[in-house]
LUMFIDO-19665 format. One record per residue (C-alpha): residue number from 0; residue in one letter; x, y, z. Coordinates in Angstrom, 1 decimal, always signed. Layout:
BEGIN
nr = NUM	rest = a	X = X	Y = Y	Z = Z
...
***
This chain:
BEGIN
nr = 0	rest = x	X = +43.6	Y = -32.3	Z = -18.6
nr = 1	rest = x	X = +41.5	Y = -35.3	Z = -18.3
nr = 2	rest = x	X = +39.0	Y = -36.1	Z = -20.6
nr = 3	rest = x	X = +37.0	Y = -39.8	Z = -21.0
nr = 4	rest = x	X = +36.9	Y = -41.7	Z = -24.1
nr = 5	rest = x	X = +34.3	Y = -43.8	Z = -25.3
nr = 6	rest = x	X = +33.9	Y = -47.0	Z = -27.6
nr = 7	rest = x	X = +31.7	Y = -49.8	Z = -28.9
nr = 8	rest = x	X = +28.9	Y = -47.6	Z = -30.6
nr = 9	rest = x	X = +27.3	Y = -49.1	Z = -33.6
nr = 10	rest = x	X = +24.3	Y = -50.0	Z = -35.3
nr = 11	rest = x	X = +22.2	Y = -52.7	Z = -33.4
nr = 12	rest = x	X = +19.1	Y = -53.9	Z = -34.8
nr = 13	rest = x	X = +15.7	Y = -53.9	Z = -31.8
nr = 14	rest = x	X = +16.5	Y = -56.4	Z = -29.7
nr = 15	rest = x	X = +20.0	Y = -57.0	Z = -30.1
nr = 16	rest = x	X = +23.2	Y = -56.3	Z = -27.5
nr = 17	rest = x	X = +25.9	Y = -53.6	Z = -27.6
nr = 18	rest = x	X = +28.6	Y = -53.1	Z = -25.5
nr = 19	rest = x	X = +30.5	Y = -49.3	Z = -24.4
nr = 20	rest = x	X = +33.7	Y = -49.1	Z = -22.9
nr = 21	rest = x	X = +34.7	Y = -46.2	Z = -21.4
nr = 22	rest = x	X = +38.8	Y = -45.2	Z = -20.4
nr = 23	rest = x	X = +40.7	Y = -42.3	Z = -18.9
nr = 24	rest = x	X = +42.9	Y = -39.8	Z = -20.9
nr = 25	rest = x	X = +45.0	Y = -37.4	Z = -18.2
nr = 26	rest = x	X = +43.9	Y = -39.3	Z = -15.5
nr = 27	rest = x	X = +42.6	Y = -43.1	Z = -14.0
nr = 28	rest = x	X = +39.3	Y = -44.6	Z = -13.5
nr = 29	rest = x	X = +40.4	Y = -45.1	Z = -10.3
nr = 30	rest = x	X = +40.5	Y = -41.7	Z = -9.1
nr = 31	rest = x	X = +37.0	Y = -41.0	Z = -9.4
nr = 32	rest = x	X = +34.7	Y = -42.8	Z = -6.5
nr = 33	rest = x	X = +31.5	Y = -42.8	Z = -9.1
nr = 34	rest = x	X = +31.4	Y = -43.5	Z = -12.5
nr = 35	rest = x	X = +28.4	Y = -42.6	Z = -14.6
nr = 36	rest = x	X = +26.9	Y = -43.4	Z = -18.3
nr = 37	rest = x	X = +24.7	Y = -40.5	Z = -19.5
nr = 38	rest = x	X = +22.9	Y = -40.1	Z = -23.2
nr = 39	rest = x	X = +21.7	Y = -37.6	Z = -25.2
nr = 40	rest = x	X = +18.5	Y = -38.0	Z = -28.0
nr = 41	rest = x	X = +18.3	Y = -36.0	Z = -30.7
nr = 42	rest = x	X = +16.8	Y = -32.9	Z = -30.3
nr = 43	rest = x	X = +16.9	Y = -33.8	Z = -26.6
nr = 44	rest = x	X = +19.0	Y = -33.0	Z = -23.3
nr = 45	rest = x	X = +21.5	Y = -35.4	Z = -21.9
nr = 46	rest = x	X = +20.1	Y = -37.9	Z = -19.1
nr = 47	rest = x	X = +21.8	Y = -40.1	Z = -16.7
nr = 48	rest = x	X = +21.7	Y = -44.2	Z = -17.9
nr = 49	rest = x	X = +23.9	Y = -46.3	Z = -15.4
nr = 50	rest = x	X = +26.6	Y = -45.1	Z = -12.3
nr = 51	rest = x	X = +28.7	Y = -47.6	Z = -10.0
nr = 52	rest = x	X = +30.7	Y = -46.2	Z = -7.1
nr = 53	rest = x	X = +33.8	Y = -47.2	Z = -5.8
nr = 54	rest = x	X = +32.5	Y = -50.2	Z = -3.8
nr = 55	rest = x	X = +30.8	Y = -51.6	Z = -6.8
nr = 56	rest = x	X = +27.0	Y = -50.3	Z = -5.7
nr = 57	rest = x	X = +24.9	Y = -49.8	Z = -8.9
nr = 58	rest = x	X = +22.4	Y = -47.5	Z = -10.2
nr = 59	rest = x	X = +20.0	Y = -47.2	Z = -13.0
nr = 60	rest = x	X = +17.8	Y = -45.0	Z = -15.1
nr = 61	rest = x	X = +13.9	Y = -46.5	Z = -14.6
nr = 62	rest = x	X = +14.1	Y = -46.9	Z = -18.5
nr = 63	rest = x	X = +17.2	Y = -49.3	Z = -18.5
nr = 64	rest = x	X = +16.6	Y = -51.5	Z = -15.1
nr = 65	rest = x	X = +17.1	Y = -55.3	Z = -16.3
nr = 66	rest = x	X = +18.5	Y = -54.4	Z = -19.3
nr = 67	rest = x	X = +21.4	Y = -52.5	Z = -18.9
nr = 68	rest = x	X = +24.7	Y = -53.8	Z = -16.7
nr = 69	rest = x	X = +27.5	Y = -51.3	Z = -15.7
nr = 70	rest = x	X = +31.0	Y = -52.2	Z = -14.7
nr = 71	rest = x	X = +34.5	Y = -50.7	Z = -14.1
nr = 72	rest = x	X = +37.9	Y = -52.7	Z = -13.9
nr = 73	rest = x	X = +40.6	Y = -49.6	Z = -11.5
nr = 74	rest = x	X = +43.1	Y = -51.8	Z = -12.7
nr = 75	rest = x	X = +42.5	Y = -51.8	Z = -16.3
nr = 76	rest = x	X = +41.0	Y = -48.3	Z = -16.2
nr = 77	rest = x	X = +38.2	Y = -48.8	Z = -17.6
nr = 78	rest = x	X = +34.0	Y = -48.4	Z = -16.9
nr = 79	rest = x	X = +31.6	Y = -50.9	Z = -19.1
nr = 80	rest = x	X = +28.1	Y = -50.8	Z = -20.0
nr = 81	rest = x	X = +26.7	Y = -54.2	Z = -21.2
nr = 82	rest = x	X = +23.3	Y = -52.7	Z = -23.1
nr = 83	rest = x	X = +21.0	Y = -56.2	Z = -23.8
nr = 84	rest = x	X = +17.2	Y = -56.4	Z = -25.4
nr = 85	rest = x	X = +17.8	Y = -52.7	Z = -27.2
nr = 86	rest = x	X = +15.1	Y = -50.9	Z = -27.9
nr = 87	rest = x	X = +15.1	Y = -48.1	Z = -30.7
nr = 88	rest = x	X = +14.4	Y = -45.0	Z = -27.5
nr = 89	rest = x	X = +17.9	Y = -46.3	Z = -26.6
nr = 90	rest = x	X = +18.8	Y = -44.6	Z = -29.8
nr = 91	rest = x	X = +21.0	Y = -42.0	Z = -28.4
nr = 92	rest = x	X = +25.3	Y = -40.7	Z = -28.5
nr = 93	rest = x	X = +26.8	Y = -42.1	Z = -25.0
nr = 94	rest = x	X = +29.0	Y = -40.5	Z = -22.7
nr = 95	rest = x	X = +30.9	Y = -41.4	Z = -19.8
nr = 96	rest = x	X = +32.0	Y = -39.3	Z = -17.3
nr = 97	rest = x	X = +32.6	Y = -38.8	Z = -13.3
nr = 98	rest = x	X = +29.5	Y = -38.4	Z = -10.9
nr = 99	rest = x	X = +28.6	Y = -36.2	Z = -10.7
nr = 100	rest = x	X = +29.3	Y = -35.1	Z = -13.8
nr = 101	rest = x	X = +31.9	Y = -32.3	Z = -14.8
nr = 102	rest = x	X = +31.5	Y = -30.0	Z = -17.8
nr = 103	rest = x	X = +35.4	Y = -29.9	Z = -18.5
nr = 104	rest = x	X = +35.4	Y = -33.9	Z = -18.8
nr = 105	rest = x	X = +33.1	Y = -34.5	Z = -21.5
nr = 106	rest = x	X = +34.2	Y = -36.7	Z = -24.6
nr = 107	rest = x	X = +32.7	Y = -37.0	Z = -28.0
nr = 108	rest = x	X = +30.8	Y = -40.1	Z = -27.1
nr = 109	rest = x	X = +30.0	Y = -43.2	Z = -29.0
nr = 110	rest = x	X = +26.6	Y = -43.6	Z = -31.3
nr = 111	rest = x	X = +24.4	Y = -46.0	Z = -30.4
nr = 112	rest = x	X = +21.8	Y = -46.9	Z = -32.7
nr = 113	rest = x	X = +19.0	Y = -49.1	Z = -32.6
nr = 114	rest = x	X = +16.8	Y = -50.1	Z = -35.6
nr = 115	rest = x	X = +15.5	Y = -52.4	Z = -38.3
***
């Protein structure tokens, strides 16, 4: 049964920097060619944030472009997301998981929130 496990949440005040780490249970980040970061609002649905593919090729959500930096380390087994000039929209809990996504691999995510 693999299932991802994520860390680093907190409280951040507008502005700051936060960093997520994301590892394998039942399985290695290695295994999967993309990795993804995905969010969910209150009151809102779950939205894609960062992915990085197997050759290291990036891609972000228009809202987190030059703000936001994802990683991944195979050999550590882990995926990063480096989250810099926060804003409080980027209030949100933060999942990793495979891209494209898979129901079964959800995690409880990691809180993020941003504010004064």
């Amino acid at each position: 049964q693999v299932q991802f496990v994520e860390s680093g949440g907190g409280l951040v005040q507008p502005g700051g920097s936060l960093g997520l780490s994301c590892g394998a249970s039942g399985s290695s980040i290695f295994d999967f060619y993309g990795m993804g970061w995905y969010r969910q609002a209150p009151g809102q649905q779950r939205e894609f944030v960062a992915s990085i593919n197997g050759f290291g090729r990036t891609n972000y959500a228009d809202s987190v472009k030059g703000r936001f930096a994802i990683s991944r380390d195979n050999t550590k087994n882990w995926v990063h997301l480096q989250m810099n000039s926060l804003k409080p929209e980027d209030t949100a809990v933060y999942y990793c998981n495979c891209v494209p996504a898979r129901d079964d691999y959800w995690g409880q995510g990691t809180q993020v929130t941003v504010s004064s």
